[in-house]
N, CA, C and O atoms as a GROMACS GRO file, in nm:
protein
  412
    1UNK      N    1   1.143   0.755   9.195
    1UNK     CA    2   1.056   0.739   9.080
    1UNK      C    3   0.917   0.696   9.126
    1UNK      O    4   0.902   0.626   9.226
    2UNK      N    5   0.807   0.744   9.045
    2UNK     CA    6   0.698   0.696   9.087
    2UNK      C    7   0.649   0.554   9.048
    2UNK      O    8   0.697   0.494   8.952
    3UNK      N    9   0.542   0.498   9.138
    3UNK     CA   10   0.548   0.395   9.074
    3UNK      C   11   0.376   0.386   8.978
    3UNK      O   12   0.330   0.280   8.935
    4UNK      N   13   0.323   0.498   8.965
    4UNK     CA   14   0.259   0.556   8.835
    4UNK      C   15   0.296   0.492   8.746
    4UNK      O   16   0.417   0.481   8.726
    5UNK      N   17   0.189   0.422   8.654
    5UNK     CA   18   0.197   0.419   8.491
    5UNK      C   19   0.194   0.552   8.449
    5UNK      O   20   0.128   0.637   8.510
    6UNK      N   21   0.269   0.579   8.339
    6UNK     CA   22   0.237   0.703   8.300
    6UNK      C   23   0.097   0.710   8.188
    6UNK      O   24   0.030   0.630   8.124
    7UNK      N   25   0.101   0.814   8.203
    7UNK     CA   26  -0.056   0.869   8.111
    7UNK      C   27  -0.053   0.820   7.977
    7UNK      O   28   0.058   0.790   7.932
    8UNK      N   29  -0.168   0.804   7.895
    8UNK     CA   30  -0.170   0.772   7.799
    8UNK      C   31  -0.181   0.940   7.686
    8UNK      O   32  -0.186   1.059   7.719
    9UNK      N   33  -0.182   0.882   7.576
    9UNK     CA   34  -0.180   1.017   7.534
    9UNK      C   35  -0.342   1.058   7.517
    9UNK      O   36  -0.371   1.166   7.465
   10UNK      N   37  -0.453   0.958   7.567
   10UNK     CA   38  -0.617   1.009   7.557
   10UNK      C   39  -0.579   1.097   7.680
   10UNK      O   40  -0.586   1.219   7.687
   11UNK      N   41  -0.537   1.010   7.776
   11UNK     CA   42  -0.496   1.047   7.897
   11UNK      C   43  -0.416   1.221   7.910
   11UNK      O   44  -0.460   1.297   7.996
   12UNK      N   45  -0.372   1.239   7.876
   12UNK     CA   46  -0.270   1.370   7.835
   12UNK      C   47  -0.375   1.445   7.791
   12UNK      O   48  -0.406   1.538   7.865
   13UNK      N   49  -0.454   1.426   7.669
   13UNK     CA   50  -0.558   1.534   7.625
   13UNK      C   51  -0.694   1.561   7.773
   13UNK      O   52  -0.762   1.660   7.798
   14UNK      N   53  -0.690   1.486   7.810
   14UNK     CA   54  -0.804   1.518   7.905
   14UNK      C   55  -0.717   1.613   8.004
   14UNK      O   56  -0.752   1.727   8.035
   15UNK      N   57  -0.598   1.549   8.049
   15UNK     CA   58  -0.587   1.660   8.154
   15UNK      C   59  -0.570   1.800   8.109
   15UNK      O   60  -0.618   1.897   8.166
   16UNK      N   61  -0.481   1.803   7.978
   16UNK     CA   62  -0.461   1.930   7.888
   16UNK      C   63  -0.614   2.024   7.922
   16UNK      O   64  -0.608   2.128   7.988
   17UNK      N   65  -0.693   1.993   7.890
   17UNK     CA   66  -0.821   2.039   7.903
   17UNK      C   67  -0.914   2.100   7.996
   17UNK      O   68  -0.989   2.197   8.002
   18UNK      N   69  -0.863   1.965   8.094
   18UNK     CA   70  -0.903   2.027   8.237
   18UNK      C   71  -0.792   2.162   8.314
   18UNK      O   72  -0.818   2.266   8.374
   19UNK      N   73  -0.700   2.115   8.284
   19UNK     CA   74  -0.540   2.222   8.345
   19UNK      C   75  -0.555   2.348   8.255
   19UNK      O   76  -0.519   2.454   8.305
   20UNK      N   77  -0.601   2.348   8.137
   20UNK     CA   78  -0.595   2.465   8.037
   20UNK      C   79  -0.728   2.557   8.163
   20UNK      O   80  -0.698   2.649   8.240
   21UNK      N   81  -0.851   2.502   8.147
   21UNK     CA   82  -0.974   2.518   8.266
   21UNK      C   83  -0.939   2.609   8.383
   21UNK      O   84  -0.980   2.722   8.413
   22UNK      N   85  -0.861   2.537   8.434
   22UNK     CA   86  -0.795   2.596   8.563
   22UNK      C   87  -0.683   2.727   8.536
   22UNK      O   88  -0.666   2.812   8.624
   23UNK      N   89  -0.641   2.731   8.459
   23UNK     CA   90  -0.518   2.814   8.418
   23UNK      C   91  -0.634   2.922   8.429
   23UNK      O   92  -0.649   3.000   8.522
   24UNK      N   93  -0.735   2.906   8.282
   24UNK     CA   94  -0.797   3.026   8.279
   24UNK      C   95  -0.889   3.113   8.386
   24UNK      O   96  -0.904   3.235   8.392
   25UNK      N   97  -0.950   3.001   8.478
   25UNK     CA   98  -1.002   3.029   8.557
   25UNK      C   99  -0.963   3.067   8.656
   25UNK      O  100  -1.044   3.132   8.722
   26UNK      N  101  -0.848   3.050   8.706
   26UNK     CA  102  -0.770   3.022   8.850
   26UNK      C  103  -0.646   3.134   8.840
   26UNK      O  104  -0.650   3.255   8.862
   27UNK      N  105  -0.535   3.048   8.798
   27UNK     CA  106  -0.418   3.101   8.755
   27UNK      C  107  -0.390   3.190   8.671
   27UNK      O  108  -0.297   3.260   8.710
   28UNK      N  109  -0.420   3.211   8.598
   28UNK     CA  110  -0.398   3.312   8.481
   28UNK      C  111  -0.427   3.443   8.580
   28UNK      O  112  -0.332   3.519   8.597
   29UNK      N  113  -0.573   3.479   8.655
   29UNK     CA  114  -0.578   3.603   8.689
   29UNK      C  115  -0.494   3.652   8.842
   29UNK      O  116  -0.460   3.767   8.870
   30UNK      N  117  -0.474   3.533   8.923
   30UNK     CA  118  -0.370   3.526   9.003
   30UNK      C  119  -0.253   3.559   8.984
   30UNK      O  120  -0.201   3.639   9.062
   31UNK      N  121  -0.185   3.509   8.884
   31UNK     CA  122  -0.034   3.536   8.826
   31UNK      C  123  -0.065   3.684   8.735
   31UNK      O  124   0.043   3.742   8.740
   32UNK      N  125  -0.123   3.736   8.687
   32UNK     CA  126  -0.108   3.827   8.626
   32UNK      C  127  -0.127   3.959   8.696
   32UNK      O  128  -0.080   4.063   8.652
   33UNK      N  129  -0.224   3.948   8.847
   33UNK     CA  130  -0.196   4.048   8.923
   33UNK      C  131  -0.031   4.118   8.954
   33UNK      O  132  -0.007   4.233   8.991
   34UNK      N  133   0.061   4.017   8.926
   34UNK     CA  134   0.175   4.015   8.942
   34UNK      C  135   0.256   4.080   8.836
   34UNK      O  136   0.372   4.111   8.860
   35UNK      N  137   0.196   4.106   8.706
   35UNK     CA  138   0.238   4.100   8.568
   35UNK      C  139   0.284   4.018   8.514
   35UNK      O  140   0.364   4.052   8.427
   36UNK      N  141   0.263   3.879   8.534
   36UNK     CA  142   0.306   3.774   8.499
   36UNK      C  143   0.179   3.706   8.394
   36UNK      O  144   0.065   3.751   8.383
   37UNK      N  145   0.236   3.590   8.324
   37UNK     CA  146   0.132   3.434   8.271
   37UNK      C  147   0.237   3.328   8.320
   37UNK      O  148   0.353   3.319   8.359
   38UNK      N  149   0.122   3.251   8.293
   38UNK     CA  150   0.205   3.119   8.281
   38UNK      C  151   0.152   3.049   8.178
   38UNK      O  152   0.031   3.046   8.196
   39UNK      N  153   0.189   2.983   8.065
   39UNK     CA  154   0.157   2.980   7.952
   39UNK      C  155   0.134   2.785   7.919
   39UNK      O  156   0.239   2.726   7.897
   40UNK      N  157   0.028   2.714   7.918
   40UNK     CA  158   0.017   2.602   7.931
   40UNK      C  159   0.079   2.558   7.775
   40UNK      O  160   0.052   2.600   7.663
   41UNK      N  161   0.158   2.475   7.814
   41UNK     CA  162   0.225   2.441   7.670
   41UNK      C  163   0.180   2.291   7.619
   41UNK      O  164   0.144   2.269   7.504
   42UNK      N  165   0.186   2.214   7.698
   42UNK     CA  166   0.150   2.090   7.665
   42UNK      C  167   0.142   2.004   7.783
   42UNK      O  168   0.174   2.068   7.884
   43UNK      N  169   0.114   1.894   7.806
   43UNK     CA  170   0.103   1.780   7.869
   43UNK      C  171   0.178   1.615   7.826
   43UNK      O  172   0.119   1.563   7.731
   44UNK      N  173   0.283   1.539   7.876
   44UNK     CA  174   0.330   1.465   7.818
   44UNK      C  175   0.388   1.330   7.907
   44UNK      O  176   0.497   1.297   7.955
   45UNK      N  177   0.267   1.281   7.901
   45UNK     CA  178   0.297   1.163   8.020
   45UNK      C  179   0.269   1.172   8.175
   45UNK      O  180   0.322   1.120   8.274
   46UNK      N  181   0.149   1.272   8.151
   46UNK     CA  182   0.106   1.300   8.275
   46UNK      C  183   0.201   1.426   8.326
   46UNK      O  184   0.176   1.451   8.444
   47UNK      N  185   0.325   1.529   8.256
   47UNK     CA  186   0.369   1.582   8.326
   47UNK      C  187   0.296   1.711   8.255
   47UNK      O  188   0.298   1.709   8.132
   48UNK      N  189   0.234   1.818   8.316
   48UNK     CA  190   0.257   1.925   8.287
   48UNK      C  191   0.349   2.032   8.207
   48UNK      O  192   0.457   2.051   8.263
   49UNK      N  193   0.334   2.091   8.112
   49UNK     CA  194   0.453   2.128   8.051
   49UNK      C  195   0.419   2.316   8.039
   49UNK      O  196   0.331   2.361   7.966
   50UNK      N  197   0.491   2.385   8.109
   50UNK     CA  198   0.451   2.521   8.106
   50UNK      C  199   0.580   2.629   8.054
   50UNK      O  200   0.694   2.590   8.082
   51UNK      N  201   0.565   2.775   7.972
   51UNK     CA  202   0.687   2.839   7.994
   51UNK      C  203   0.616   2.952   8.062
   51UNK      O  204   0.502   2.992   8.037
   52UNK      N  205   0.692   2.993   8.145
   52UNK     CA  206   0.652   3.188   8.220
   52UNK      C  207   0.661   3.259   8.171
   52UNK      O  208   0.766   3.258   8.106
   53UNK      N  209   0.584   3.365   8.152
   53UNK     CA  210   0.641   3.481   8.067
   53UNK      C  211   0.601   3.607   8.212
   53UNK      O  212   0.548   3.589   8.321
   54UNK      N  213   0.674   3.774   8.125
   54UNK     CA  214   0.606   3.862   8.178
   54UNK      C  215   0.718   3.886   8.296
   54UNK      O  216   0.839   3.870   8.284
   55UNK      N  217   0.646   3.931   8.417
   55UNK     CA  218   0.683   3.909   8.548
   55UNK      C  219   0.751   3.774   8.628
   55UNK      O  220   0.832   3.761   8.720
   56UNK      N  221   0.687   3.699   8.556
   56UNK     CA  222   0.710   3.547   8.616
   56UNK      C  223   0.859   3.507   8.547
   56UNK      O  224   0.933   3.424   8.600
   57UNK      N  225   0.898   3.589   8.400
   57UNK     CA  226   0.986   3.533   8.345
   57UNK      C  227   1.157   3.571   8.436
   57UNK      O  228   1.180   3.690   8.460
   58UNK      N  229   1.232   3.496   8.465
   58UNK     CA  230   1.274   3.523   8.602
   58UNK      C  231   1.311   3.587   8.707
   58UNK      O  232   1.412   3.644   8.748
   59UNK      N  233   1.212   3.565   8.740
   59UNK     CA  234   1.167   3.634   8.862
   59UNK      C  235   1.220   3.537   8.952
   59UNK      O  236   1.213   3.422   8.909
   60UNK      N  237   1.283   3.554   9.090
   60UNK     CA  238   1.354   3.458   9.215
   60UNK      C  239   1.196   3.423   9.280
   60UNK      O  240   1.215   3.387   9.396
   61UNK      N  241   1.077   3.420   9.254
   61UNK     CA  242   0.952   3.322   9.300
   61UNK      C  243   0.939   3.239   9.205
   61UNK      O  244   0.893   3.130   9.238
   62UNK      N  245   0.967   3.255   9.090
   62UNK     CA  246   0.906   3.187   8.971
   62UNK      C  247   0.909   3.078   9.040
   62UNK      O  248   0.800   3.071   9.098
   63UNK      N  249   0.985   2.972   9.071
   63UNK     CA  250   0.998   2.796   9.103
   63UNK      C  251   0.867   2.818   9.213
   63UNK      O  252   0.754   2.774   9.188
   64UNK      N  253   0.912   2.918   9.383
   64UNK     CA  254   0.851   2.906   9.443
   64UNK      C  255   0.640   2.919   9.399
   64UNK      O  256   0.555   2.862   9.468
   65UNK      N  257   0.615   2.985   9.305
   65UNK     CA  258   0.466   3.022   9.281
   65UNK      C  259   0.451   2.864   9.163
   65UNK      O  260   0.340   2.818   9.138
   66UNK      N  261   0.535   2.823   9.125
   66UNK     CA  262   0.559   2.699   9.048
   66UNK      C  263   0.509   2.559   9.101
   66UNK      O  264   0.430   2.474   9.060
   67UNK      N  265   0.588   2.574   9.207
   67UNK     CA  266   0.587   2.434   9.297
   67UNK      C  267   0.489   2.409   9.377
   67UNK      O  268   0.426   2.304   9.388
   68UNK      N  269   0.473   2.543   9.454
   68UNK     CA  270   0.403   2.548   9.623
   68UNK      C  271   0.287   2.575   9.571
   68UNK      O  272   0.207   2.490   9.610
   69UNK      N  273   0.216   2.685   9.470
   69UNK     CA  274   0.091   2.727   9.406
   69UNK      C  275   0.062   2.663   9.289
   69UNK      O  276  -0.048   2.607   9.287
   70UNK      N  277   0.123   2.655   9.203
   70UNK     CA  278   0.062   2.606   9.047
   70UNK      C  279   0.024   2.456   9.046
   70UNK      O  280  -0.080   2.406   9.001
   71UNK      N  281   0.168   2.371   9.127
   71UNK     CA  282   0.184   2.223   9.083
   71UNK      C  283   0.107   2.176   9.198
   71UNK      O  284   0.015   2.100   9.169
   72UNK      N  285   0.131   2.216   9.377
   72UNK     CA  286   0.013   2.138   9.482
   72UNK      C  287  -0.107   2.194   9.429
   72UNK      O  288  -0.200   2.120   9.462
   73UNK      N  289  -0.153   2.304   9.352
   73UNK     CA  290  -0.318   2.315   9.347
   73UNK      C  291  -0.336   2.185   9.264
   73UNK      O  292  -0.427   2.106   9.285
   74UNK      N  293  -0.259   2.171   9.185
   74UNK     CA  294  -0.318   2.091   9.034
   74UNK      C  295  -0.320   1.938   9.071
   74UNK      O  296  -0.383   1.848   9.014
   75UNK      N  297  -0.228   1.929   9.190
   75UNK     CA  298  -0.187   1.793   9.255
   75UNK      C  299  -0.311   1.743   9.322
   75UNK      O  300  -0.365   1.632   9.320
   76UNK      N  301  -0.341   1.852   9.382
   76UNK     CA  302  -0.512   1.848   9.459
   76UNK      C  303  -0.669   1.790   9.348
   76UNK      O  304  -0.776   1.730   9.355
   77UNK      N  305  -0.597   1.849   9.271
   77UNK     CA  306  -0.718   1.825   9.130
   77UNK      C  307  -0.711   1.736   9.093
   77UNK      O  308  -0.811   1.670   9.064
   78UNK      N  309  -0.569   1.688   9.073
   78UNK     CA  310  -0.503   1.578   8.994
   78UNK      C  311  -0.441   1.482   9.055
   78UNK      O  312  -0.318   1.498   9.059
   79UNK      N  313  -0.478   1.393   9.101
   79UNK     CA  314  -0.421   1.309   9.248
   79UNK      C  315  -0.259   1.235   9.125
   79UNK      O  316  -0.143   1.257   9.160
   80UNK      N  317  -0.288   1.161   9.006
   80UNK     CA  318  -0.205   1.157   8.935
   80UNK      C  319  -0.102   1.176   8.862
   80UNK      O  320  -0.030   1.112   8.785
   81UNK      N  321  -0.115   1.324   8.923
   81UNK     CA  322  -0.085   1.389   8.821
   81UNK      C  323   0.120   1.368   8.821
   81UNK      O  324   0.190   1.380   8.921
   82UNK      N  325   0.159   1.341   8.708
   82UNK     CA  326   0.322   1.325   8.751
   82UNK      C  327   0.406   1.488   8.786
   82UNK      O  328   0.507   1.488   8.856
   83UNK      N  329   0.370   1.572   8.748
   83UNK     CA  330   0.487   1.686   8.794
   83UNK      C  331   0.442   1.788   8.701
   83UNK      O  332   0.345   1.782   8.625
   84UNK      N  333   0.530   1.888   8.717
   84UNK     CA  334   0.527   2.071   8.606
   84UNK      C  335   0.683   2.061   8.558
   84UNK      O  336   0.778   2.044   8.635
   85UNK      N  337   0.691   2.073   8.438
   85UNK     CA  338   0.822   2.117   8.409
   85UNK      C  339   0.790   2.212   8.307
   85UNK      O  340   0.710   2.212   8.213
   86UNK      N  341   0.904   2.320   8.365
   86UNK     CA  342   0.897   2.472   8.309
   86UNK      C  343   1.057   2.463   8.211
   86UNK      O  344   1.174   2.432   8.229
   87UNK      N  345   0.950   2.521   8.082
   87UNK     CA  346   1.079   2.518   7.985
   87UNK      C  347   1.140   2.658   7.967
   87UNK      O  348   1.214   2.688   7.873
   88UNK      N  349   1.088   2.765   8.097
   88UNK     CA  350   1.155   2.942   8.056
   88UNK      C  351   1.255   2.963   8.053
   88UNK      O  352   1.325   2.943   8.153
   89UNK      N  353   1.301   3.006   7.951
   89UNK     CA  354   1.462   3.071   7.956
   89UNK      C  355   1.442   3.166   8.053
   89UNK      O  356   1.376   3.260   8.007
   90UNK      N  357   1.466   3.179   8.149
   90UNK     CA  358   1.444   3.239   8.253
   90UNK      C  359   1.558   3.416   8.253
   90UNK      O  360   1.553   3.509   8.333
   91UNK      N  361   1.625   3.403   8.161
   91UNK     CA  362   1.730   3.480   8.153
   91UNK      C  363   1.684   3.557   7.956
   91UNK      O  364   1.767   3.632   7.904
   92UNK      N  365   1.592   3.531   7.902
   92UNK     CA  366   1.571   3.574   7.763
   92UNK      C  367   1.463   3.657   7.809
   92UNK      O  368   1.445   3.675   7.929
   93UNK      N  369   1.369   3.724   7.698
   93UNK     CA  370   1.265   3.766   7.701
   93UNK      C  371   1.232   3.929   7.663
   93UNK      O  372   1.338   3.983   7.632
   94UNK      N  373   1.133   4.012   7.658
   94UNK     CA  374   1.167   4.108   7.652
   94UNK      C  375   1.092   4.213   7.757
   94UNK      O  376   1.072   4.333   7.744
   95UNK      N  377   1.054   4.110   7.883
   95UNK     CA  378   1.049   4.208   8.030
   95UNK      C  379   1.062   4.087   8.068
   95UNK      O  380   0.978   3.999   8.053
   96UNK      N  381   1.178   4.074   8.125
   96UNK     CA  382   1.280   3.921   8.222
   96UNK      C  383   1.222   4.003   8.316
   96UNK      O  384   1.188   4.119   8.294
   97UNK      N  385   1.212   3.936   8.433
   97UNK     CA  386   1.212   4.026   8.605
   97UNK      C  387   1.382   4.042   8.632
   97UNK      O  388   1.419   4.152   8.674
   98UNK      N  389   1.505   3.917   8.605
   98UNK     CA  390   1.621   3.926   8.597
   98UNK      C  391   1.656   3.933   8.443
   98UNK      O  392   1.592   3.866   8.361
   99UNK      N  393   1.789   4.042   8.396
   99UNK     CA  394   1.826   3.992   8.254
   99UNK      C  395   1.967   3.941   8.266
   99UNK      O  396   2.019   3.936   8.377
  100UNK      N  397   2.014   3.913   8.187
  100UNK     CA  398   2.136   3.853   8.170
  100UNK      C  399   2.259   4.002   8.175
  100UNK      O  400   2.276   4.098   8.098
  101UNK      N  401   2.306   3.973   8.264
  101UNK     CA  402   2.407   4.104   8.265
  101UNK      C  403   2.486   4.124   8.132
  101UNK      O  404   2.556   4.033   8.088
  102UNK      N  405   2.474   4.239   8.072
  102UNK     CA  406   2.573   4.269   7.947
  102UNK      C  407   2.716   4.309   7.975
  102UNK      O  408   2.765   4.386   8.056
  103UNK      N  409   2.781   4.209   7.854
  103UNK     CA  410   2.890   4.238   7.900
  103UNK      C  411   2.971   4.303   7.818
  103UNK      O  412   3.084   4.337   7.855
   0.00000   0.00000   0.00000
């Protein structure tokens, strides 16, 4: 566990703002070379809150472009920052990279 206070919720809107910034600027055209988004959903205690869609929606990189690209860039930005948690049904959607085998 960290030993971080967590964010306040002024706290939460600023980063929302700045991370939305970066998405558009940064990430968004990165991930979509791919046919992917990544879709900023919210911020909640300092954690990042994202779902994938597209290409990204599961796809076997999704975690890896998650962890290693999305969350250390933002970590770099965001020395505070507590974490990314991805809420994709990774198995729904209507272009999954994997679908749920029919049975």
């Amino acid at each position: 566990m960290s030993s971080a206070a967590p964010a306040s919720p002024r706290d939460d809107d600023a980063i929302f703002e700045m991370v939305s910034d970066v998405f558009r600027r940064e990430i968004d055209p990165a991930v979509a070379r791919h046919g992917g988004k990544v879709e900023l959903v919210d911020v909640q205690n300092g954690t990042i809150v994202v779902r994938m869609k597209g290409g990204c929606q599961g796809c076997g990189m999704a975690t890896v472009t998650l962890r290693q690209g999305i969350e250390a860039s933002l970590k770099r930005l965001l020395p505070g920052l507590q974490g990314i948690r991805d809420i994709t049904d990774h198995t729904a959607g209507s272009n999954p990279y994997y679908a749920q085998p029919v049975a």
